[in-house]
C-alpha positions in Angstrom: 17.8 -18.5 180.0 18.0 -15.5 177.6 21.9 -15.4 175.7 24.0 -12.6 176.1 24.7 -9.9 173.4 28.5 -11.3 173.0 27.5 -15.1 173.2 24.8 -14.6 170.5 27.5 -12.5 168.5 29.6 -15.8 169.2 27.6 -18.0 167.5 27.0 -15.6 164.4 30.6 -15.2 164.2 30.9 -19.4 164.1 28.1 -20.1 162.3 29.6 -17.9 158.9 33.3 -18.7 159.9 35.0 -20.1 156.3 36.6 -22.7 158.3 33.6 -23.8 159.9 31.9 -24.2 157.1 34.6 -26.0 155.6 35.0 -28.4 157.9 31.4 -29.8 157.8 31.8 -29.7 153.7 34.5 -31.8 154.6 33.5 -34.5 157.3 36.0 -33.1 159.8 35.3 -32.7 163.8 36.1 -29.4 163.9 37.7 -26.0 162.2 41.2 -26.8 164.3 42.1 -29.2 162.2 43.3 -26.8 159.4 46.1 -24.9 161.9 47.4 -28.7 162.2 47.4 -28.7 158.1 49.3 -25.8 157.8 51.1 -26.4 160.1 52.3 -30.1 158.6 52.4 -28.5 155.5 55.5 -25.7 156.6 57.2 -28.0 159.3 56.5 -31.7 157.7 55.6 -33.1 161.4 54.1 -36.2 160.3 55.4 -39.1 158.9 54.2 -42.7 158.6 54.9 -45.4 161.8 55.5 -42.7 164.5 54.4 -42.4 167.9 52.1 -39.3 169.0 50.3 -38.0 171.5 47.6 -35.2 171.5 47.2 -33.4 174.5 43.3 -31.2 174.2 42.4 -33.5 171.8 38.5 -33.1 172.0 36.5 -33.1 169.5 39.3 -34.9 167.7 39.7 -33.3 164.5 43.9 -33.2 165.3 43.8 -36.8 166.3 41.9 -38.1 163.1 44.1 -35.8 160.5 47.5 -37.3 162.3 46.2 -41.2 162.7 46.1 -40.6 158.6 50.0 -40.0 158.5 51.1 -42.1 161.2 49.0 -45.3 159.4 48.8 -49.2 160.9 52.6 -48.8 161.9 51.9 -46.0 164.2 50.5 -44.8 167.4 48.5 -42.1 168.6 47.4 -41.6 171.9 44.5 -38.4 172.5 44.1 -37.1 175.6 41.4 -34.7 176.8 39.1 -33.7 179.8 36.1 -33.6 177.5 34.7 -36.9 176.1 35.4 -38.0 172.8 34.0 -40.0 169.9 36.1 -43.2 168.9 39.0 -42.9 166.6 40.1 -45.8 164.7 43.0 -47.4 166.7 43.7 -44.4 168.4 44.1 -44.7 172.4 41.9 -42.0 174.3 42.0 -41.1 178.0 39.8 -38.9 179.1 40.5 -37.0 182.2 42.0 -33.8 183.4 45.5 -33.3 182.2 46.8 -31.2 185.2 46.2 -34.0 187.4 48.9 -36.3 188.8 46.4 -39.3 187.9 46.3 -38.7 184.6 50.1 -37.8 183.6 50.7 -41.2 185.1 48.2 -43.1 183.1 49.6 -41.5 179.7 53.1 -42.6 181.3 51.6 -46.1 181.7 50.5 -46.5 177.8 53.4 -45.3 176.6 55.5 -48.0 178.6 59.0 -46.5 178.2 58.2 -46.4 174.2 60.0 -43.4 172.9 57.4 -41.2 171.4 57.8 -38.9 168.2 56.5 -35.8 168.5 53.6 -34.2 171.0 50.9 -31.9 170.3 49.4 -29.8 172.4 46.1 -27.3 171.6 45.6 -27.2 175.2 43.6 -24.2 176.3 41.5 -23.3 179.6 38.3 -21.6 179.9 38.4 -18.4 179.0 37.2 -15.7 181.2 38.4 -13.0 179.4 39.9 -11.1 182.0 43.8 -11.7 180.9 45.1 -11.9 184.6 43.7 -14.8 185.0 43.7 -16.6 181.8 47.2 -16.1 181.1 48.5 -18.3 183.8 46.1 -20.7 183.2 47.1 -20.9 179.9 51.2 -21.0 180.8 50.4 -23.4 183.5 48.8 -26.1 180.4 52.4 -24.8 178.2 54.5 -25.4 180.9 53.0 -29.4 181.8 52.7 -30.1 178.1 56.9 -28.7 178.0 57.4 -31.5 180.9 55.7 -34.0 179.6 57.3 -33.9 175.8 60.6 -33.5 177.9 59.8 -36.6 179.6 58.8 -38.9 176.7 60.0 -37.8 173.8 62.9 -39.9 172.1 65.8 -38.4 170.6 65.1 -35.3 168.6 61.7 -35.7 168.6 59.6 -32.6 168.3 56.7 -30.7 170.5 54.2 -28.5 169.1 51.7 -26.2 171.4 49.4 -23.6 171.4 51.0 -20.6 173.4 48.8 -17.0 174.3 51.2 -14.1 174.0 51.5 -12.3 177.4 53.4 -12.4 180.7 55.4 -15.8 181.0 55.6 -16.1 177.4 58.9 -14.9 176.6 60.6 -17.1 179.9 59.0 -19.9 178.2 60.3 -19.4 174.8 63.2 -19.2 175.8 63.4 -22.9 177.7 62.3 -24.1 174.7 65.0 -22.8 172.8 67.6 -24.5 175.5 65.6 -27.6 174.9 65.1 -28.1 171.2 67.4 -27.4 168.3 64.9 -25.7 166.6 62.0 -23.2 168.0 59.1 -21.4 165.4 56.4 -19.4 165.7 53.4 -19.9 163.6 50.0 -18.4 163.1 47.7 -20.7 161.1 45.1 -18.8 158.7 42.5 -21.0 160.9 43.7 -19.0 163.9 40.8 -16.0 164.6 42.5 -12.9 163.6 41.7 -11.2 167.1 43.2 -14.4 168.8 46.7 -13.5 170.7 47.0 -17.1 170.1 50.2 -18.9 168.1 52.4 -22.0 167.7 55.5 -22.9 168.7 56.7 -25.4 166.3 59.8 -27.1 168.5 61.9 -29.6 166.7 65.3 -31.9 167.8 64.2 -32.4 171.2 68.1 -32.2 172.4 
């Protein structure tokens, strides 16, 4: 089957992207992991012996960078519906985060532990037409919210990747009731075009 104009425009675009390029110079799974360097860079989320998890973890490139801070005394557990090469001692499940199944088995590794902080790059196929992917895409915000909400110990910290459009504002500001701390960040890895950003939540409290 012949590509399309805007998917062979695609994979121009990827192919010459800096951070692509980078990233194989650099062994690393993907371009993402550079929004998670900046970001640990301006918000220090990291630190040695904590307990994550990585929601949308595939190909893994978040997952690797963070099972480099957290070391032997942490934990890391990467959770996506795509499959995943193996990563050190980190614990993957792969399966379809807005299912009931599949909360329950990240409940069940985490045994009560309090966890540290929980990423989430969580995005859903994009269709393009706005109506429908912004839902989508608050839907994935909203489960990720619960589930930090759920395991995180005290003042722990959530991070997620949030599309600016309806529900966006509603959801800011139930994070800012949550957390003692809410920012906004747009990585230099982030596609200029892409309504895409951060919020950086920290003191779960």
């Amino acid at each position: 089957m012949a590509r399309s104009k805007s998917s062979k425009r695609w994979l121009q675009e990827h192919h010459s992207d800096p951070f692509v390029q980078q990233a194989r110079r650099e062994g690393y799974r993907s371009r993402a992991v550079y929004k998670l360097m900046e970001l640990q860079e301006k918000d220090r989320l990291l630190r040695p012996g904590q307990f994550v998890i990585d929601l949308g973890a595939a190909p893994g490139g978040w997952s690797e960078y963070a099972s480099h801070f957290v070391g032997e005394g942490g934990r890391l557990i990467a959770v996506d519906i795509l499959p995943m090469d193996p990563i050190g001692d980190v614990d993957i499940i792969e399966g379809d985060f807005t299912e009931q199944a599949v909360f329950d088995r990240i409940l069940g590794l985490i045994d009560h532990q309090p966890v540290d902080l929980v990423l989430s790059d969580m995005a859903p196929n994009m269709s393009g037409i706005e109506s429908v992917d912004q839902p989508k895409s608050m839907y994935l915000v909203e489960l990720a919210h619960d589930l930090a909400r759920e395991v995180l110990g005290p003042k722990g910290g959530f991070v997620v990747k949030m599309f600016q459009g309806e529900g966006f504002d509603a959801m800011v500001r139930d994070f800012r009731q949550s957390y003692q701390s809410v920012r906004f960040r747009k990585p230099q890895a982030s596609r200029p075009r892409s309504r895409e950003v951060y919020a950086v939540c920290q003191g779960l409290k």
